[in-house]
N, CA and C atoms as a LAMMPS dump frame, in Angstrom:
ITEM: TIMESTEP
0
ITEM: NUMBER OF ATOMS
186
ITEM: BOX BOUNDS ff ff ff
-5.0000000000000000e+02 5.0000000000000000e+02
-5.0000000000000000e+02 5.0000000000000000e+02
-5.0000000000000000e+02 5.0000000000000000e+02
ITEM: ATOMS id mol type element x y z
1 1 1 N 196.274 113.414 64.983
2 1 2 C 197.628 112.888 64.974
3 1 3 C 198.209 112.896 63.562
4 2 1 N 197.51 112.762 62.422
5 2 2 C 198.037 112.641 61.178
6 2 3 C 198.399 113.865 60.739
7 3 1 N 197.834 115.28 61.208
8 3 2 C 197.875 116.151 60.931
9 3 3 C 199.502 116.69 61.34
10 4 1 N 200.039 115.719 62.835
11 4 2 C 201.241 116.256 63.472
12 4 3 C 202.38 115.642 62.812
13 5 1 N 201.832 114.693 61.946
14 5 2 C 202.681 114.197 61.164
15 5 3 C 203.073 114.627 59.732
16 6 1 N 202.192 115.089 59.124
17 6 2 C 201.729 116.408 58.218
18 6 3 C 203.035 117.246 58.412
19 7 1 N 203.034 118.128 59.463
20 7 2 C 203.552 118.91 60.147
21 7 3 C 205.425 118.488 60.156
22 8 1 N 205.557 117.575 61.135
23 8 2 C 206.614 116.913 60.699
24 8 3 C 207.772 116.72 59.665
25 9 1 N 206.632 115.882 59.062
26 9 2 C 207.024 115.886 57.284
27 9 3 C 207.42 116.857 56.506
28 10 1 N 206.678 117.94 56.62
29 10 2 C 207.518 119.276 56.155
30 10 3 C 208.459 120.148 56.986
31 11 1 N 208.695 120.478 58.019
32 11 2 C 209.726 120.658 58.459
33 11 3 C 210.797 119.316 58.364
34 12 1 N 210.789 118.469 57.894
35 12 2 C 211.699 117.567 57.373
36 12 3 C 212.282 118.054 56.294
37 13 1 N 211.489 118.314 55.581
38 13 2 C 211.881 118.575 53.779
39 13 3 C 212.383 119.849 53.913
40 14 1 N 211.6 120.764 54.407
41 14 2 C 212.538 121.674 54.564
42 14 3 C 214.047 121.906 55.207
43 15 1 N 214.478 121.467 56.7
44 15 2 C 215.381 120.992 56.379
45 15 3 C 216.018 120.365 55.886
46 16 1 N 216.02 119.207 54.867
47 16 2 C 216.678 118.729 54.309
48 16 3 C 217.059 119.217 52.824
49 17 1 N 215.735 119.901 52.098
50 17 2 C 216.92 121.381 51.016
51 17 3 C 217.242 121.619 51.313
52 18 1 N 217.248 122.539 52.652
53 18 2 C 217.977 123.719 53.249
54 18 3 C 219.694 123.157 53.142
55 19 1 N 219.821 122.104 53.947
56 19 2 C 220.9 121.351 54.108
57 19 3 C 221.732 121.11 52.704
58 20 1 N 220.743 120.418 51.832
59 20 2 C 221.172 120.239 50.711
60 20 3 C 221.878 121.551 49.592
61 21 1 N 220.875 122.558 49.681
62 21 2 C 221.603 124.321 49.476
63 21 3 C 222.678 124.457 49.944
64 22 1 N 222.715 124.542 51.447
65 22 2 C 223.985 125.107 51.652
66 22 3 C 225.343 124.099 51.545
67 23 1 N 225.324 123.091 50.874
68 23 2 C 226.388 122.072 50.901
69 23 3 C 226.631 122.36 49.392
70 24 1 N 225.793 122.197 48.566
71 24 2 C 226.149 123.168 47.17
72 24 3 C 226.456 124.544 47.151
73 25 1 N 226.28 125.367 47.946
74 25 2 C 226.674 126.371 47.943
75 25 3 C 228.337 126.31 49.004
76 26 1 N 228.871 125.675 50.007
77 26 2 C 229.958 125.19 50.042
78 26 3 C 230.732 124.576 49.013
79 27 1 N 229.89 123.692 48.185
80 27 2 C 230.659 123.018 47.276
81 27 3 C 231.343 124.287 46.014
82 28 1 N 230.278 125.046 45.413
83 28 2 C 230.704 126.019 44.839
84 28 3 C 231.373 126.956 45.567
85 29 1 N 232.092 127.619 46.672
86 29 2 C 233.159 128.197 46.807
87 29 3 C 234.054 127.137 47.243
88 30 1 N 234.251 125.868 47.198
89 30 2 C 235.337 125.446 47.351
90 30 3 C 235.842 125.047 46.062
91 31 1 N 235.2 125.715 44.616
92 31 2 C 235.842 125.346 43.973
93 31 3 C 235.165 124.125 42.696
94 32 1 N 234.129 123.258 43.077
95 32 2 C 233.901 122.289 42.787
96 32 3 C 232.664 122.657 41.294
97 33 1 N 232.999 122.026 39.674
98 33 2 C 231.842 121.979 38.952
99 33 3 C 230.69 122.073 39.066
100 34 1 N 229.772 123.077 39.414
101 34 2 C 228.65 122.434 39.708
102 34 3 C 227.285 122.359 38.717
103 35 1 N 227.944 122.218 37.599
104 35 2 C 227.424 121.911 36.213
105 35 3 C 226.873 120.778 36.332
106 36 1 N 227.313 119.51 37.171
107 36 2 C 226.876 118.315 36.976
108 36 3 C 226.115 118.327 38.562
109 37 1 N 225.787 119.312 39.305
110 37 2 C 225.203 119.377 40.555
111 37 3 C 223.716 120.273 40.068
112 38 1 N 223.468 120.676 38.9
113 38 2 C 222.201 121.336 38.647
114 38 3 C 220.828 120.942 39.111
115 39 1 N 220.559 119.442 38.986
116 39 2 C 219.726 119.207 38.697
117 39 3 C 219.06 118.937 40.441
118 40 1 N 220.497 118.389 41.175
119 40 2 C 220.663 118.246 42.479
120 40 3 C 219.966 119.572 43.235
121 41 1 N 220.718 120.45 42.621
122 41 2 C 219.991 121.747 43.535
123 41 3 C 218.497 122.401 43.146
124 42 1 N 218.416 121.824 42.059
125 42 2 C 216.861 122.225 41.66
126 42 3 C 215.819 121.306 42.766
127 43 1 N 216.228 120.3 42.712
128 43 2 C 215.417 119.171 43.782
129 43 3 C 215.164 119.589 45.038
130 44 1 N 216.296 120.048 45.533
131 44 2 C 216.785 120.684 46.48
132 44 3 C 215.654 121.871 46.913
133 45 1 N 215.511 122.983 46.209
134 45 2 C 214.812 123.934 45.746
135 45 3 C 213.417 123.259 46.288
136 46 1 N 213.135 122.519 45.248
137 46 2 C 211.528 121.851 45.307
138 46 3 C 211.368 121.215 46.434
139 47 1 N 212.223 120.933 47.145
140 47 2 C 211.791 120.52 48.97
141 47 3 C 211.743 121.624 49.354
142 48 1 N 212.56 122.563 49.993
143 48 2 C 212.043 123.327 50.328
144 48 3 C 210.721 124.332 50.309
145 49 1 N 210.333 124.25 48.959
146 49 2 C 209.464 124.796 48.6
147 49 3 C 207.871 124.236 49.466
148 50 1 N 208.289 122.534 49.035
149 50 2 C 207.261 121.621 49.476
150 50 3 C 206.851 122.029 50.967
151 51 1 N 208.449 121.991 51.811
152 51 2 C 208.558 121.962 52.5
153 51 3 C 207.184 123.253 53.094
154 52 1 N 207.739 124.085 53.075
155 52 2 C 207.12 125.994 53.144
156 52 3 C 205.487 125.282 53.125
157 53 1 N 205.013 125.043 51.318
158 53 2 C 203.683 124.73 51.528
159 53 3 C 202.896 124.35 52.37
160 54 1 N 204.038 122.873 53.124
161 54 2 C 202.865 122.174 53.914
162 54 3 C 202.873 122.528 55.26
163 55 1 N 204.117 122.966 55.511
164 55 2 C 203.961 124.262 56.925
165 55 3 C 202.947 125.301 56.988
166 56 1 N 202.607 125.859 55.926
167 56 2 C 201.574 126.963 55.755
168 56 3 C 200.36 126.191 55.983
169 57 1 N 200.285 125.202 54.95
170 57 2 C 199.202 124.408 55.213
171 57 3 C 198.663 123.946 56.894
172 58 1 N 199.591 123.522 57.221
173 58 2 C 199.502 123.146 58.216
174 58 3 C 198.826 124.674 59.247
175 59 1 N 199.727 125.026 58.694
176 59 2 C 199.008 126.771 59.775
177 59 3 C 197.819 127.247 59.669
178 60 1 N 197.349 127.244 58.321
179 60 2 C 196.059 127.543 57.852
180 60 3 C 194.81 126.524 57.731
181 61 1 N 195.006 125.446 58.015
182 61 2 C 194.143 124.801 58.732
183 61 3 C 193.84 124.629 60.147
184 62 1 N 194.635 124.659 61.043
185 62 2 C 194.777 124.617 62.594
186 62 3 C 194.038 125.945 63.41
């Protein structure tokens, strides 16, 4: 069971960069600075990333 939660957890994160990307990437064609959104989308980035890992993980243990 902890493992499905494992599982979970990263398809969480991953959607939730994902989400977070494409709302900065809306935000930049509508126009908006996103000089002060950098650091936001780097974070962003690193969930997803997380995200990916523990999906794999998850695959490659099962």
């Amino acid at each position: 069971m902890r493992r499905k939660w494992q599982l979970i957890a990263s398809v969480f994160q991953l959607t939730v960069g994902l989400a977070a990307i494409l709302a900065a990437i809306i935000a930049l064609i509508g126009g908006e600075n996103m000089s002060k959104w950098i650091v936001t989308v780097l974070l962003s980035a690193a969930y997803v990333v997380l995200g990916i890992i523990g999906i794999m993980d998850y695959k490659s243990n099962k």
